[in-house]
ROSE-4610 file (N, C-alpha, C; in Angstrom, 1 decimal, always signed):
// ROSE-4610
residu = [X/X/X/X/X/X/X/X/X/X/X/X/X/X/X/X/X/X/X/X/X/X/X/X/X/X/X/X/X/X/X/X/X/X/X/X/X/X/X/X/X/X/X/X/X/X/X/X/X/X/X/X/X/X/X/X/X/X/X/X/X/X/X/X/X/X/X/X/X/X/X/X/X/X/X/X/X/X/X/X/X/X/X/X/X/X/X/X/X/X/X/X/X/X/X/X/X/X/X/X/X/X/X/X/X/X/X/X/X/X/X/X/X/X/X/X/X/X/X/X/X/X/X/X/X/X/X/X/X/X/X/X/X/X/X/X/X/X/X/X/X/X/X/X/X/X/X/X/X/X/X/X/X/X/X/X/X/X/X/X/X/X/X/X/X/X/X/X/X/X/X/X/X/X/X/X/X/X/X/X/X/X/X/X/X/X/X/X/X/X/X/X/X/X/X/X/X/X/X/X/X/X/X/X/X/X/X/X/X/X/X/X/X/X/X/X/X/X/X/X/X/X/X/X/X/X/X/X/X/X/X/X/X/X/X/X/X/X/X/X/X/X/X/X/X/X/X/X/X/X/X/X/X/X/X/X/X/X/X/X/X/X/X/X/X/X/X/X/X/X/X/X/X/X/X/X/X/X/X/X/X/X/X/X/X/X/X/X/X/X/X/X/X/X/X/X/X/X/X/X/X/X/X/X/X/X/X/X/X/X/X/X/X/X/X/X/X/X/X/X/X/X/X/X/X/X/X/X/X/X/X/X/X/X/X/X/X/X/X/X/X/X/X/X/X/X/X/X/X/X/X/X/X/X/X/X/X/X/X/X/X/X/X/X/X/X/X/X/X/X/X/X/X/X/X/X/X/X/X/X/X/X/X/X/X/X/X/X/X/X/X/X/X/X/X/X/X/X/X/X/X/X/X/X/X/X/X/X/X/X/X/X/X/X/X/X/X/X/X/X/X/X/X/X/X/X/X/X/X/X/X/X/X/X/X/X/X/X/X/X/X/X/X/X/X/X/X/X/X/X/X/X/X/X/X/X/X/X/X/X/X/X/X/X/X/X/X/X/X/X/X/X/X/X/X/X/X/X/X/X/X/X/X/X/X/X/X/X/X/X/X/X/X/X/X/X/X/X/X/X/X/X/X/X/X/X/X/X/X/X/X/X/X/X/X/X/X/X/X/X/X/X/X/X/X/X/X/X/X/X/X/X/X/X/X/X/X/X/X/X/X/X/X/X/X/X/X/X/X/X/X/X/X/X/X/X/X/X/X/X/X/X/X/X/X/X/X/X/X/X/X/X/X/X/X/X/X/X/X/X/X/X/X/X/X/X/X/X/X/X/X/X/X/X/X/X/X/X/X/X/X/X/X/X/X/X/X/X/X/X/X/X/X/X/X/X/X/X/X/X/X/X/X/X/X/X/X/X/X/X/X/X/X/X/X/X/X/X/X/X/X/X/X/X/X/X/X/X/X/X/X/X/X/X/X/X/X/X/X/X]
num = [1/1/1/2/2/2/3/3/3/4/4/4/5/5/5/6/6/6/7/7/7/8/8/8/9/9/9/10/10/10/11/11/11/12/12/12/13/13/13/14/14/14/15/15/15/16/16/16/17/17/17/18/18/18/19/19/19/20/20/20/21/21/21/22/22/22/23/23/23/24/24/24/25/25/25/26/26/26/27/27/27/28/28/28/29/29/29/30/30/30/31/31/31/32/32/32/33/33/33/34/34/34/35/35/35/36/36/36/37/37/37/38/38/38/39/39/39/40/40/40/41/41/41/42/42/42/43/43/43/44/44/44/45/45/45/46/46/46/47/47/47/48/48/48/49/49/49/50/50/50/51/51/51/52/52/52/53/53/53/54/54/54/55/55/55/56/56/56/57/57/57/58/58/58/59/59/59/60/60/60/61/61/61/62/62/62/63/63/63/64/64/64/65/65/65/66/66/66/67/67/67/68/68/68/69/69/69/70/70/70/71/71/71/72/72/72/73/73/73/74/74/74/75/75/75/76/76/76/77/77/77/78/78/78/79/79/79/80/80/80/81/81/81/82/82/82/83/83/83/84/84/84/85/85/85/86/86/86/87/87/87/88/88/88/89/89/89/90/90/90/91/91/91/92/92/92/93/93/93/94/94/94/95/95/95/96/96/96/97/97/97/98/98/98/99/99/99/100/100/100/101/101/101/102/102/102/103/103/103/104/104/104/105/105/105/106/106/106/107/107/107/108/108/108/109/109/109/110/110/110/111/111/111/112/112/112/113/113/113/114/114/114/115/115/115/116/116/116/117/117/117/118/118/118/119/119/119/120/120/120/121/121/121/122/122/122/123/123/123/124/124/124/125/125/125/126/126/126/127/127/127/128/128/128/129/129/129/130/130/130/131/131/131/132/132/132/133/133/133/134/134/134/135/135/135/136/136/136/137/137/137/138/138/138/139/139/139/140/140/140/141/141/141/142/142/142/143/143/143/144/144/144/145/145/145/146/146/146/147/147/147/148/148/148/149/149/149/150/150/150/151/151/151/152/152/152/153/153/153/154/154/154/155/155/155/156/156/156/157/157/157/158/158/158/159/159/159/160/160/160/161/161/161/162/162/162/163/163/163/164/164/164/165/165/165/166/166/166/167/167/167/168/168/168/169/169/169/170/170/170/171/171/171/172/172/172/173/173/173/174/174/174/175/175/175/176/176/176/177/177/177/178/178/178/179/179/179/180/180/180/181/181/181/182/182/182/183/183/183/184/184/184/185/185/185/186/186/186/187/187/187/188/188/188/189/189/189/190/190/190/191/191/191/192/192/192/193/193/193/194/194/194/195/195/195/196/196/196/197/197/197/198/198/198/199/199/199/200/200/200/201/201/201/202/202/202/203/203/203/204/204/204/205/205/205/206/206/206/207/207/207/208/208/208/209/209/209/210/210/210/211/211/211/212/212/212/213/213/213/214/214/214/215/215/215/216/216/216/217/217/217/218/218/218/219/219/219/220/220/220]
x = [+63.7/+62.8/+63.2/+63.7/+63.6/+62.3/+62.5/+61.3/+61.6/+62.0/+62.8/+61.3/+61.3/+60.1/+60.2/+59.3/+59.5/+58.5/+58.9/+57.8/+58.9/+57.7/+58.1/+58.0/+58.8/+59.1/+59.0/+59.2/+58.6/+59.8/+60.1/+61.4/+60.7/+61.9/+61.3/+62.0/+61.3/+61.8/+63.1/+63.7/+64.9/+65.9/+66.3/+67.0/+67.6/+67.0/+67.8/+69.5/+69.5/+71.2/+72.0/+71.7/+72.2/+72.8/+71.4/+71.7/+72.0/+72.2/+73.0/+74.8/+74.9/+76.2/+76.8/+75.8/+76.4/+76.0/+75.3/+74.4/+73.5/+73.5/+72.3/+70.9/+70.4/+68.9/+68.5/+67.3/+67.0/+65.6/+65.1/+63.8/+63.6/+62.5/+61.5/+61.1/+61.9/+61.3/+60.2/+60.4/+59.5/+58.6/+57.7/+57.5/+56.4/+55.9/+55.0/+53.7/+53.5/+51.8/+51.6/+50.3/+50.2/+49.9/+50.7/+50.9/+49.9/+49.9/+49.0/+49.1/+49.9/+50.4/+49.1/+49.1/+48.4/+49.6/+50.3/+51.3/+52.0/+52.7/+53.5/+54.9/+55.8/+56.9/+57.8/+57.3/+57.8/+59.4/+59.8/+61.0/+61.7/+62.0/+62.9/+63.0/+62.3/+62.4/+63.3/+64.1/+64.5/+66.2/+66.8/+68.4/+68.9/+69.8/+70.5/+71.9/+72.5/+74.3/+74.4/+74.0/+74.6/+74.6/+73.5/+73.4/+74.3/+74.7/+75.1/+76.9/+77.4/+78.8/+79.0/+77.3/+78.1/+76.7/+76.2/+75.0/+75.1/+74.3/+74.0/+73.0/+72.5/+72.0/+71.3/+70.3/+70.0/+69.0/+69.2/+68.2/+67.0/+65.6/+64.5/+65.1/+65.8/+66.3/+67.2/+67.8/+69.0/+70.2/+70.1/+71.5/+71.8/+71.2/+71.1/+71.9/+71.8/+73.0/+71.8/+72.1/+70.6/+71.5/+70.4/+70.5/+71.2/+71.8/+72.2/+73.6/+74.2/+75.2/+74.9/+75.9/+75.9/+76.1/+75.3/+75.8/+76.2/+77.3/+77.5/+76.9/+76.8/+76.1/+74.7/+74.2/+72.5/+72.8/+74.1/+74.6/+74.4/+73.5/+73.4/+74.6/+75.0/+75.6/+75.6/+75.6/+76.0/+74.7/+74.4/+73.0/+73.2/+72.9/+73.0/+71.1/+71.5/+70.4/+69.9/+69.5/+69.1/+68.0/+68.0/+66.6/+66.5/+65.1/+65.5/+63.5/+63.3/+61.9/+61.2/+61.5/+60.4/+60.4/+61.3/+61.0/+62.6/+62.2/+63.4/+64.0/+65.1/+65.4/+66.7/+66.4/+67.6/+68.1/+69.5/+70.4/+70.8/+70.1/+71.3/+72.2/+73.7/+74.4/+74.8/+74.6/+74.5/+76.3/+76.9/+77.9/+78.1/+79.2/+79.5/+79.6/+78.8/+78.1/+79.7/+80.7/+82.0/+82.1/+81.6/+82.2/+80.7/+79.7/+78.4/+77.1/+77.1/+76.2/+74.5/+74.5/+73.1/+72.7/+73.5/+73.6/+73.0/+73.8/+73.8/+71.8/+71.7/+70.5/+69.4/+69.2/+68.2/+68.5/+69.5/+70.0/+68.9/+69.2/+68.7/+67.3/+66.5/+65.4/+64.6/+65.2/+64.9/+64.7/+65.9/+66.0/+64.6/+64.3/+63.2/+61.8/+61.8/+60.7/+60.0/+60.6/+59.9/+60.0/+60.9/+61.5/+61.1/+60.1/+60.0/+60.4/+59.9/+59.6/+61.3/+61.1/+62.4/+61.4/+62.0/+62.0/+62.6/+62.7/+63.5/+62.7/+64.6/+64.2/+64.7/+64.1/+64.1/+63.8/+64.5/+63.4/+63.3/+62.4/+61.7/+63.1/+63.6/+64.5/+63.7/+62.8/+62.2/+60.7/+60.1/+58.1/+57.4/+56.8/+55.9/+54.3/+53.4/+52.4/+51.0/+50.0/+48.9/+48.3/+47.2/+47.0/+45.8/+44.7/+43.7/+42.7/+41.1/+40.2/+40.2/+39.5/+39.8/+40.9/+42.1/+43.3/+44.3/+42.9/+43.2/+43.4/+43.8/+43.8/+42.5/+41.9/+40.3/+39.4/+39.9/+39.1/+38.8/+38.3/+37.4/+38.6/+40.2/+40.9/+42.5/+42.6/+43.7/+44.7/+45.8/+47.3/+48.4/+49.2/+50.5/+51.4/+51.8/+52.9/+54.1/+55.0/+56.5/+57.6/+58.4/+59.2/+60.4/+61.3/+62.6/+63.0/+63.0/+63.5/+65.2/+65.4/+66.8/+67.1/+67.2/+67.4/+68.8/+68.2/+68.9/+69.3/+68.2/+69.3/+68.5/+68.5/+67.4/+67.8/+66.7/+66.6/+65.9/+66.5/+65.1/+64.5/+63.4/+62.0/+61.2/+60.7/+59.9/+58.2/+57.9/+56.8/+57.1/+56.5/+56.5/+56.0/+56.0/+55.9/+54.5/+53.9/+52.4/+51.9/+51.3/+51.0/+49.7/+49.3/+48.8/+49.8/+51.1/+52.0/+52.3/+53.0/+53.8/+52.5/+51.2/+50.3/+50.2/+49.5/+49.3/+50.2/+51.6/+52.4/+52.8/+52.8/+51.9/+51.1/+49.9/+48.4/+48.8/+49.4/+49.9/+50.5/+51.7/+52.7/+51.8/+51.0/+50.4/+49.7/+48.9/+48.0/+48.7/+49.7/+50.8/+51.1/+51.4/+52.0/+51.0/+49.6/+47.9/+47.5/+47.7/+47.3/+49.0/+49.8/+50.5/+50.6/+50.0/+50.1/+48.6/+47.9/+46.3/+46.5/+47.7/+48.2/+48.8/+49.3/+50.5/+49.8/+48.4/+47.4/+46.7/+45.9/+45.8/+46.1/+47.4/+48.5/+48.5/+48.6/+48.9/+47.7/+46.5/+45.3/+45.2/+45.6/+45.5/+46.4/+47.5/+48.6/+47.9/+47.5/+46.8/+45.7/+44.8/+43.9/+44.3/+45.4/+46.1/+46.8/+47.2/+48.0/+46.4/+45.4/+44.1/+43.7/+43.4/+43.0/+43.9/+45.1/+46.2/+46.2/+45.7/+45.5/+44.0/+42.9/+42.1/+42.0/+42.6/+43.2/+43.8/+44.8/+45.6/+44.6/+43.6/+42.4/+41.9/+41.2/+40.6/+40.7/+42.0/+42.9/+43.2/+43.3/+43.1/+41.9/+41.2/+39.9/+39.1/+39.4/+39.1/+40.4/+41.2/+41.7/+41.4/+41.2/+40.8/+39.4/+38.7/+37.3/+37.3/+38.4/+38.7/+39.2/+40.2/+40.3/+39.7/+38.6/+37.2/+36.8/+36.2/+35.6/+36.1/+37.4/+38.2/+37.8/+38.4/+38.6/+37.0/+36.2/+35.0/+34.4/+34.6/+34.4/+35.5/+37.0/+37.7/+37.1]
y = [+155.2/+154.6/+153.2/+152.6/+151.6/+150.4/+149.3/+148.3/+147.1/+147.1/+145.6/+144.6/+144.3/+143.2/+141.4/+141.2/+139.5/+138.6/+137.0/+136.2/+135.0/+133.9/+133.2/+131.9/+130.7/+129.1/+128.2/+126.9/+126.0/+125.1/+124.2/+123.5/+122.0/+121.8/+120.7/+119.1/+118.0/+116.7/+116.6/+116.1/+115.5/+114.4/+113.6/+112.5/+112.9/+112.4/+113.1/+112.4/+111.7/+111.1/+112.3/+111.8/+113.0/+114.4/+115.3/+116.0/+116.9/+115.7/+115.7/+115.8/+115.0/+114.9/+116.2/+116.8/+117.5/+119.3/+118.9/+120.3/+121.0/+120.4/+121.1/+120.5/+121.7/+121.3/+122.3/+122.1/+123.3/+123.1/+124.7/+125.4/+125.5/+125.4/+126.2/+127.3/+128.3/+129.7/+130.3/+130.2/+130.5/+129.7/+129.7/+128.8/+129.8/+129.6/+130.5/+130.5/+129.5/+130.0/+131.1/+131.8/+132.6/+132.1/+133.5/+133.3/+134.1/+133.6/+133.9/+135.3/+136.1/+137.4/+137.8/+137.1/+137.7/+137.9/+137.9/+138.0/+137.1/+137.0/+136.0/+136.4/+135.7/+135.9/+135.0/+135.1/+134.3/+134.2/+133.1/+132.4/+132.9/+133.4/+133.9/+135.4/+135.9/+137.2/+137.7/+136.3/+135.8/+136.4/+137.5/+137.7/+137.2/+136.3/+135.6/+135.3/+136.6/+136.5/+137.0/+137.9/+139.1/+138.0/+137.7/+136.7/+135.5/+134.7/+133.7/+134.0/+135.3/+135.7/+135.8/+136.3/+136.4/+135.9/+134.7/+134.0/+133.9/+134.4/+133.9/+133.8/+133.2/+133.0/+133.3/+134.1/+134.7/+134.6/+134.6/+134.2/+135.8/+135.4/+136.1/+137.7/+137.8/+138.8/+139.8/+139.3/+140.1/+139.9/+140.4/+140.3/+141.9/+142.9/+144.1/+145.2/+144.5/+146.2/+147.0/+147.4/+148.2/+148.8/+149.3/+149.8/+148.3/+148.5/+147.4/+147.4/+146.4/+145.6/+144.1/+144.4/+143.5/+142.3/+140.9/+139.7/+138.6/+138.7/+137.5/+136.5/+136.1/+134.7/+134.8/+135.7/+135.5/+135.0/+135.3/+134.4/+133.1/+132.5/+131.0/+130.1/+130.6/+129.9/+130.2/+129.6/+129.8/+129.8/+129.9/+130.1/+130.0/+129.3/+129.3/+128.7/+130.0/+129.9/+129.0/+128.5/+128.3/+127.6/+127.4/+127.1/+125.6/+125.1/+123.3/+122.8/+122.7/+122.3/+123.5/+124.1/+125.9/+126.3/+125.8/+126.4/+126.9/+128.6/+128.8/+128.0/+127.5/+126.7/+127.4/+127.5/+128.1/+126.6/+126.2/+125.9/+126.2/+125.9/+126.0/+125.1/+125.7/+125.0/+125.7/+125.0/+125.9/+125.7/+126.7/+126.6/+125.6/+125.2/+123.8/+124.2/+123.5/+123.9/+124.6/+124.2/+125.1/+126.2/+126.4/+128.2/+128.8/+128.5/+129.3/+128.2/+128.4/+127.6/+127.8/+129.3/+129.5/+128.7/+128.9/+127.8/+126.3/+125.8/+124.7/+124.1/+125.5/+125.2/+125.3/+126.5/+126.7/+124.9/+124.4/+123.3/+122.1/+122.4/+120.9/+121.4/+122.5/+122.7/+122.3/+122.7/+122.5/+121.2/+120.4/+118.8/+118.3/+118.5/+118.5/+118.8/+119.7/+119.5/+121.3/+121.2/+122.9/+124.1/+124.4/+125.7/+125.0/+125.1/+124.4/+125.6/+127.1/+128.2/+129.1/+129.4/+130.5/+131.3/+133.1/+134.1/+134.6/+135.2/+135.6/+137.4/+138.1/+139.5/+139.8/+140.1/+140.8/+142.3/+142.4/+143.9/+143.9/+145.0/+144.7/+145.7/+145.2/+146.4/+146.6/+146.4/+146.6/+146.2/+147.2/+147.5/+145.9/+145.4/+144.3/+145.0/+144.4/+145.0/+143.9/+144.8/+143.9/+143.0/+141.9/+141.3/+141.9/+141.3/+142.2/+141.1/+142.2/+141.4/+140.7/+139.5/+139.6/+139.9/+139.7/+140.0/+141.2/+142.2/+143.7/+144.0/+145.2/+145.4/+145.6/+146.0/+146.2/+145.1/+143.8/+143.1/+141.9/+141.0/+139.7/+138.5/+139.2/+138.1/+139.0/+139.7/+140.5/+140.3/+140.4/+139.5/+140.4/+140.1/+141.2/+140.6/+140.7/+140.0/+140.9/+140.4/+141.0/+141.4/+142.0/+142.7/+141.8/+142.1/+142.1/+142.0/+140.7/+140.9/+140.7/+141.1/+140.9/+139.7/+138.9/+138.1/+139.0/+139.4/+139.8/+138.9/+137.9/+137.0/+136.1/+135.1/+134.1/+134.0/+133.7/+133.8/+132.5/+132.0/+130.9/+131.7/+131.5/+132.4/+131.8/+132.0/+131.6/+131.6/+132.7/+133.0/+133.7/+133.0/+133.6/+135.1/+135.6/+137.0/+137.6/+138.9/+138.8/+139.1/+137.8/+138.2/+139.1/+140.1/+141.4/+142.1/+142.5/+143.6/+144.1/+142.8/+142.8/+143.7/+142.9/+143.2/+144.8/+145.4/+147.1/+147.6/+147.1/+147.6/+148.0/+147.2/+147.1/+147.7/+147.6/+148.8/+150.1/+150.3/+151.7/+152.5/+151.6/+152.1/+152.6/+151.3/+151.4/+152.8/+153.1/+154.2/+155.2/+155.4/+156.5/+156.8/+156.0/+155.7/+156.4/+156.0/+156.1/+157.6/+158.3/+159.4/+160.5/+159.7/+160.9/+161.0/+160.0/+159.6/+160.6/+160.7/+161.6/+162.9/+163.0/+164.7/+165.0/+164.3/+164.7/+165.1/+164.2/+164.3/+165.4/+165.7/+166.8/+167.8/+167.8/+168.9/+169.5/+168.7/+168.7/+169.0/+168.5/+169.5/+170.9/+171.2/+172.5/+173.7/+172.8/+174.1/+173.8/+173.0/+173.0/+174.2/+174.2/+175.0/+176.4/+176.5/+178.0/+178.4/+177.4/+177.8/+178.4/+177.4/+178.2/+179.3/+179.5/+181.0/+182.1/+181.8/+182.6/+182.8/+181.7/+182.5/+183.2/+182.5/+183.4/+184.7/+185.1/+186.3/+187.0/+186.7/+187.1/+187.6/+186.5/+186.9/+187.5/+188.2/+189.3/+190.3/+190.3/+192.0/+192.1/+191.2/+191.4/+192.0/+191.1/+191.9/+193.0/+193.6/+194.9/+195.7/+195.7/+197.0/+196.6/+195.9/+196.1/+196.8/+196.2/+197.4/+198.6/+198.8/+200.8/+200.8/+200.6/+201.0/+201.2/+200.0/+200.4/+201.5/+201.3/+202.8/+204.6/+204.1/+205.2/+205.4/+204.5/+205.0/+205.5/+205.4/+205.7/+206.8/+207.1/+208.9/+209.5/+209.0/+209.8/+210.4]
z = [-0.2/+0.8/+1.0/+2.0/+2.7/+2.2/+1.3/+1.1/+1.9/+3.4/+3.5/+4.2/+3.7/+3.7/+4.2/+5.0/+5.4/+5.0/+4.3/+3.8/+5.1/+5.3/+6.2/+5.0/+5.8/+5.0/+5.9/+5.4/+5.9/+6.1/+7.4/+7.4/+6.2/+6.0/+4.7/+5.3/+4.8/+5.8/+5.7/+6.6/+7.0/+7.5/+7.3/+7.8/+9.0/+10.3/+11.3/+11.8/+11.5/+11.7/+10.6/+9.6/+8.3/+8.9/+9.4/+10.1/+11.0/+12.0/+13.3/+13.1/+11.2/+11.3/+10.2/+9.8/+9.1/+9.5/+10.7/+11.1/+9.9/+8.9/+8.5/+8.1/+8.1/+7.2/+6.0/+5.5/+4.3/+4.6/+4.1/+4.1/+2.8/+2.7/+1.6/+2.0/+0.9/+1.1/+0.4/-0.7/-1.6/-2.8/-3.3/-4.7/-5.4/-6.4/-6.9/-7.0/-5.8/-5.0/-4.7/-4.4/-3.9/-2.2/-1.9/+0.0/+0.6/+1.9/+3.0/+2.9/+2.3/+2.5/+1.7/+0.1/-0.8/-1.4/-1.8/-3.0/-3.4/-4.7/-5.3/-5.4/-5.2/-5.9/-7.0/-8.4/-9.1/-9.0/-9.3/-9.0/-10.0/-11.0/-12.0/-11.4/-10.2/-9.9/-8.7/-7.9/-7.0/-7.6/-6.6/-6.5/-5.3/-5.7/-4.6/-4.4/-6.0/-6.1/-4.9/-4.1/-3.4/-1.9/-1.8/+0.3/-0.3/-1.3/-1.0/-1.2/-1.4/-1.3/+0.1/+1.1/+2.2/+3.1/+3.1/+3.7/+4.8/+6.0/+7.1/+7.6/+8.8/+9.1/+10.4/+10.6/+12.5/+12.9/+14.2/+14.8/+15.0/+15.0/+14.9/+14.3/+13.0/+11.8/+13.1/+14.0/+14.4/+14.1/+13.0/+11.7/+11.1/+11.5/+11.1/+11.8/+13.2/+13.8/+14.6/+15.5/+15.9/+17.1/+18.4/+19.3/+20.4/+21.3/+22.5/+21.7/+22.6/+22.6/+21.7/+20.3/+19.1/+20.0/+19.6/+20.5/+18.7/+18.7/+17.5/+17.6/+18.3/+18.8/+18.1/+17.7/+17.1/+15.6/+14.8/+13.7/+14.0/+13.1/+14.4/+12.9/+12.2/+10.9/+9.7/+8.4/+7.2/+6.8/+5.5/+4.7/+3.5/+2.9/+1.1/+0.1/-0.4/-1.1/-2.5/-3.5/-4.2/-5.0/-6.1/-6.9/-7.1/-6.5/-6.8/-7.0/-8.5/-8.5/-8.1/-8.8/-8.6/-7.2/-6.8/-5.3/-5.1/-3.7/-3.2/-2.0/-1.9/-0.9/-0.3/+1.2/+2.1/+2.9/+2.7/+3.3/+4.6/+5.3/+6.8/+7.1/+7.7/+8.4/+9.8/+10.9/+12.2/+12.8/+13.5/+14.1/+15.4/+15.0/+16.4/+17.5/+18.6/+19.7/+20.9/+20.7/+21.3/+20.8/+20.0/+20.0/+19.6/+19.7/+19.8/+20.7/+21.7/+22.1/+22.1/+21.8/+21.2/+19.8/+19.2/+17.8/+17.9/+18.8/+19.6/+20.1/+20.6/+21.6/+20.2/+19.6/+18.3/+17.7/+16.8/+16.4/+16.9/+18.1/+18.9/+18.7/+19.1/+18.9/+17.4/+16.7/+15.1/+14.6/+15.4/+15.3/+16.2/+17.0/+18.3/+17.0/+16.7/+16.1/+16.9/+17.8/+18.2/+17.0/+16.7/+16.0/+14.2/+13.4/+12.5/+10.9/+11.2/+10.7/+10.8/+9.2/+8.9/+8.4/+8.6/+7.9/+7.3/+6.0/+5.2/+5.0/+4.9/+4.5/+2.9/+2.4/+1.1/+1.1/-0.7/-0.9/-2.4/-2.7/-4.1/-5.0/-5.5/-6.2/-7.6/-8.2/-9.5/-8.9/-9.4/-8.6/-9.8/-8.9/-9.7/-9.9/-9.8/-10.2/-9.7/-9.4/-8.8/-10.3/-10.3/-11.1/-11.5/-12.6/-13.2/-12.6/-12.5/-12.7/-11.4/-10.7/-9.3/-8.2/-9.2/-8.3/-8.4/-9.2/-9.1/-7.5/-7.0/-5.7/-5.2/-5.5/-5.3/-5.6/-5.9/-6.3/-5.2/-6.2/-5.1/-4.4/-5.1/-4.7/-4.6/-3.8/-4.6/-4.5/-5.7/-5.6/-6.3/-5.2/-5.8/-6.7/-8.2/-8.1/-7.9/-7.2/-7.1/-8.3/-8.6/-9.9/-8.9/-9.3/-8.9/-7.4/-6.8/-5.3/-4.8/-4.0/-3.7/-2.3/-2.0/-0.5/+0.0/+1.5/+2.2/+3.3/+3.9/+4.8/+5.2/+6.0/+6.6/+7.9/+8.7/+10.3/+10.5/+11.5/+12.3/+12.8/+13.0/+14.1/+15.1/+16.3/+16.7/+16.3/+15.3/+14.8/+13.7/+12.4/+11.4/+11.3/+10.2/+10.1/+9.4/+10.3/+10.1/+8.5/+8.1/+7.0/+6.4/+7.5/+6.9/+7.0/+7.5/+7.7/+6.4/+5.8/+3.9/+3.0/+2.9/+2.6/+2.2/+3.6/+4.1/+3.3/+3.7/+2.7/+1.7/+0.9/-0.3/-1.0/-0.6/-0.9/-0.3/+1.0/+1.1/+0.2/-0.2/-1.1/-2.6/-3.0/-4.2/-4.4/-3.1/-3.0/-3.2/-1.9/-2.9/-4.1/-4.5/-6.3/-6.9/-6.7/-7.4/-7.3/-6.4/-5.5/-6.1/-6.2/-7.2/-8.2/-9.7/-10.8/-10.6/-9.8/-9.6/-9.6/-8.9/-8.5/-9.9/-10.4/-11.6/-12.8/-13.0/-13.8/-13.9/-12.6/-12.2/-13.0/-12.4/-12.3/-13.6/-14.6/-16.2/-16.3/-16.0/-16.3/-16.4/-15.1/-14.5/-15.7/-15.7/-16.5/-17.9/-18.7/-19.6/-19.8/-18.9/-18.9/-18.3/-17.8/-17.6/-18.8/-19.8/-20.9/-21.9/-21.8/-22.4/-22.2/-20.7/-20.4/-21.0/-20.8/-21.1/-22.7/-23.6/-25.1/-25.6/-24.4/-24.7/-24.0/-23.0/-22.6/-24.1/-24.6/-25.3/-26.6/-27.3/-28.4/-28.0/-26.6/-26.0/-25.8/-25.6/-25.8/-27.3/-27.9/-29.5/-29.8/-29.4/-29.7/-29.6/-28.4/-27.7/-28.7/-29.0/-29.6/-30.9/-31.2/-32.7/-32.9/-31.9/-31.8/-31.4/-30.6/-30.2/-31.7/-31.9/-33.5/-34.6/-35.0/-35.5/-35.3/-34.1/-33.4/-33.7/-33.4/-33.7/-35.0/-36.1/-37.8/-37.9/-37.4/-37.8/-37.7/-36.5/-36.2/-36.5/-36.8/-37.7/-39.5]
């Protein structure tokens, strides 16, 4: 099953001469608050060998391949990930405005102050677990924490990403999990109590011939 999931970040201050000359900036992606989403993702849980061998960077997550005509140009640049003060930080460097001019335009936007929001796709490769007590799932606060995530890429966005979607998600999946650990429980009830009938069956036909037998030796 497919867990590919999106948490949004924050563009973080900048020297704008800096980077005008170097095209880049960096986001904050993650830190170990709990997010609008309702979930955490502790920062030792963060895989980022795999995107920074081949980091890029797209515009609104069209980095995947789909239906239409592929436009390279939504690569807006390079991406590098890493850990600085408990937080995840993505590195942009955007492509020089001759050979990608959408690059160019996002760029100037970002610098502008319009485009301030990156999203990032992940997936959970190891299940984390809700917290106890109010931030059980059912509770007065409820909080997921994440197991093992993998970064799969970072995008500028025009709009971050809805944080009930991740959420649902989440409790969906959980419910499933809950509702088959119920079935399986069940389940093992059931054959338990078939394996019972089945030996008091068995003492019962014992028992019935041992009383024709009786019976028998007696009017013999």
């Amino acid at each position: 099953m497919e867990n590919k999931a999106y948490i949004s970040g924050e563009i973080r201050a900048f020297d704008r001469a800096k980077a005008e000359e170097t095209r880049t900036v960096e986001f904050v992606i993650s830190d170990e608050t709990r997010d609008r989403h309702g979930t955490v993702i502790p920062i030792k849980s963060w895989d980022i060998k795999n995107y920074n061998k081949n980091g890029i960077v797209g515009y609104q997550h069209e980095v995947y391949g789909g239906w239409g005509e592929p436009n390279p140009d939504l690569i807006l640049g390079r991406g590098e990930a890493f850990v600085e003060d408990g937080k995840l930080i993505g590195r942009v460097t955007f492509e020089p405005a001759e050979i990608n001019p959408l690059a160019e335009k996002i760029f100037q936007k970002v610098l502008h102050g319009t485009l301030k929001a990156t999203s990032v796709g992940f997936r959970e490769t190891v299940r984390g677990a809700w917290g106890e007590d109010e931030e059980a799932v059912n509770g007065k606060n409820p909080t997921y924490y994440f197991g093992q995530v993998e970064l799969l890429e970072i995008s500028i966005v025009n709009i971050p990403s809805n944080p009930n979607a991740l959420r649902r998600t989440i409790e969906e999946e959980t419910t499933a999990r809950q509702d088959k650990e119920e079935i399986q429980r069940l389940g093992g009830q059931i054959i338990a109590q078939q394996a019972e009938i089945e030996t008091l069956k068995s003492k019962l036909e014992f028992t019935e011939k041992a009383m024709k037998y009786y019976q028998k030796s007696r009017r013999g």
